[in-house]
C-alpha positions in Angstrom: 13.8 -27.8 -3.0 10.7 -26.5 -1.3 8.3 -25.7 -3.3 6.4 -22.3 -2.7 2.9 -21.6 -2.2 0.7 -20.0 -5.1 -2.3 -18.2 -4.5 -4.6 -16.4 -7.0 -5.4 -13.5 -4.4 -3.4 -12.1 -1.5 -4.9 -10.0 0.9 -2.4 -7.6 3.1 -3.4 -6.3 5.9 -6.3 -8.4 6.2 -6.6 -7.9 10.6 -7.2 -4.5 10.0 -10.3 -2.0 9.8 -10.3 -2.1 6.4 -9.4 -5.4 5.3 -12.0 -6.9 7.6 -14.4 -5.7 5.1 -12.2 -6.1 2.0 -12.1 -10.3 3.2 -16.3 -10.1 3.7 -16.2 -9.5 0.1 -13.5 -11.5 -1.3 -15.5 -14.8 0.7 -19.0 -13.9 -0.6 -18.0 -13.0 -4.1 -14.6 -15.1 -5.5 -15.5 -18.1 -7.4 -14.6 -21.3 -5.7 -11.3 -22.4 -7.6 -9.5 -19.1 -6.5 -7.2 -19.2 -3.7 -6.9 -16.6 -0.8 -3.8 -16.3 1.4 -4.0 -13.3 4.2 -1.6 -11.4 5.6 -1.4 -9.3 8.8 0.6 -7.5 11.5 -1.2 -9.2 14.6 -1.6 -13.0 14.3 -4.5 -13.0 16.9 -6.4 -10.8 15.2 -6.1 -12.1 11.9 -7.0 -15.8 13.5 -9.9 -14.3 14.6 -10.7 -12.7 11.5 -10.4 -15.8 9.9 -12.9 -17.6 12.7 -15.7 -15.4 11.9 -15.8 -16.3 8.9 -15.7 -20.3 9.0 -19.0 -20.2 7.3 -17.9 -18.6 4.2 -14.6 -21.2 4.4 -14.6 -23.6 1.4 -11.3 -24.9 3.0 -9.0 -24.2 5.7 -6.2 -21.8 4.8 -2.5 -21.9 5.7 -0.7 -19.3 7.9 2.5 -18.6 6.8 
């Protein structure tokens, strides 16, 4: 049996106008044992989203 990912926070909509600036603050202020997963309609975009930020990336994060 496959065993399913748990994440502390999960961020929907995270390509969007709004979650680009929701995931700015979930990278400068969560404490380093949480977990973020994002979730968006346009792959791309949320790739990108995820590039401009490699800075702020304690490790790299699994697209589902």
């Amino acid at each position: 049996m496959n065993k399913v990912p748990r994440f502390d926070i999960v961020l929907f909509g995270a390509s969007g106008y709004t979650g680009r600036y929701i995931l700015e603050e979930l990278l400068t202020t969560r404490e380093s044992s949480q977990t973020i997963a994002v979730a968006g309609r346009s792959a791309s975009r949320l790739k990108q989203q995820l590039l401009n930020h490699t800075d702020s990336l304690t490790r790299l994060i699994k697209t589902y």
